[in-house]
N, C-alpha and C positions, 0 to 999 in steps of 0.2 A: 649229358646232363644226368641222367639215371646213376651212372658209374661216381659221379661226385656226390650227387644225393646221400647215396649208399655208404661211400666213403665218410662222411659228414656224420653220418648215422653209429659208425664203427668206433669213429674217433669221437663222439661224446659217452658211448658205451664203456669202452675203455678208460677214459677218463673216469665216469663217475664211478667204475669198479678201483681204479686206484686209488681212488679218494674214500671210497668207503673202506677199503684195505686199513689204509692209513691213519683213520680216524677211530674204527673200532676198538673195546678195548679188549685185553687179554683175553686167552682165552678161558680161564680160569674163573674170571669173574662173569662170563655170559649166560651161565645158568642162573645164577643169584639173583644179577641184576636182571636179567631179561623177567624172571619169577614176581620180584619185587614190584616191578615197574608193572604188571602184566595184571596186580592185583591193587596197586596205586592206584591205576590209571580207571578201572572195572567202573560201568555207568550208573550204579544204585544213585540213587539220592543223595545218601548220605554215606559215609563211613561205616563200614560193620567193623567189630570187635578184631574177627581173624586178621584184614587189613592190618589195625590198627597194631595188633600183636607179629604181623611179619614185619611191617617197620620199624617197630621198638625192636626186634629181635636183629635185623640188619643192623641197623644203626648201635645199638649194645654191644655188637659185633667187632663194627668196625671204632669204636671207640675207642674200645679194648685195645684194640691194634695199634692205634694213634698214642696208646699212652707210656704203653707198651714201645713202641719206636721214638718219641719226643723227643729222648733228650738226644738223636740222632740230629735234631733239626735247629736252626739260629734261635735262638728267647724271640726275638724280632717276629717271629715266622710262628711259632706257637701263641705270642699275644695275637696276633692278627688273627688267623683261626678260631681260639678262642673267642674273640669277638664279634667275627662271622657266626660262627655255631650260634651266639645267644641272640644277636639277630634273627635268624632264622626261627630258631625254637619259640621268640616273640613271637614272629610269623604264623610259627602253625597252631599257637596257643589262642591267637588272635583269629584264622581262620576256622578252628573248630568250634568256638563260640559261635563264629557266624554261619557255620551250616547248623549248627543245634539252632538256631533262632530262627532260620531258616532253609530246611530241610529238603525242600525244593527248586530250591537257586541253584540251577547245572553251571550257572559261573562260578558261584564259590565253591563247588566242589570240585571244578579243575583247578581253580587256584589254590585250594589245599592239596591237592594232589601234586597239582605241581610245584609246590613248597617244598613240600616232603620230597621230591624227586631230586631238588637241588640240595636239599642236607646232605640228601646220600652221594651224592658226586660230588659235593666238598668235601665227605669223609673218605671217598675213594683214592681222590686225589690226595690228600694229606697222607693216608695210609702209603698210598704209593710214592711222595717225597721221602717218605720214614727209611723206604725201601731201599730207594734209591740215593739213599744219604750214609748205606754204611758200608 
């Protein structure tokens, strides 16, 4: 019993290390994002300035790159983004109203935080179709 236990122990360890393997992104992109996310995610109240200027500064970033890459990718597939992206930007325009009005709702400030963390992983991802489309 001991020896299966252990065995059982081995085999979801290894598993969940292949899956995190797998799933990770680049390694290029792990200081950015790890940096970004790491000041996104930070529990003040509200949003400070620096936050707000390393997001604009990722996101400006990876913009660039997306536009810079586009005509790599189908019209199809740049409308569709395009319309994600203003979605989104709804979103965080719509959440940062609601933490100025309320400043100490820790739920709206994960839910803009994690707004902001899904622009940036649709910009990721599109940057990285751009890539992988030439």
């Amino acid at each position: 019993m001991p020896q299966l236990l252990a065995a059982g122990i081995l085999l979801a360890a290894i598993t969940g290390g292949a899956v995190w393997l797998a799933t990770r992104p680049p390694l290029q992109q792990l200081a950015t994002e790890d940096e970004t996310d790491r000041l996104i995610s930070r529990p003040p109240a509200t949003l400070t300035s620096a936050v707000d200027r390393t997001h604009d500064a990722a996101v400006s970033e990876l913009e660039e790159a997306l536009r810079a890459g586009r005509t790599r990718l189908d019209t199809v597939t740049v409308r569709v983004l395009a319309e994600n992206l203003q979605i989104i930007d709804r979103a965080i325009a719509d959440a940062r109203r609601a933490v100025l009005a309320d400043p100490g709702n820790h739920y709206l400030d994960q839910h803009l935080a994690e707004t902001m963390r899904r622009k940036l992983q649709l910009l990721r991802k599109a940057v990285e179709l751009t890539a992988s489309a030439s």
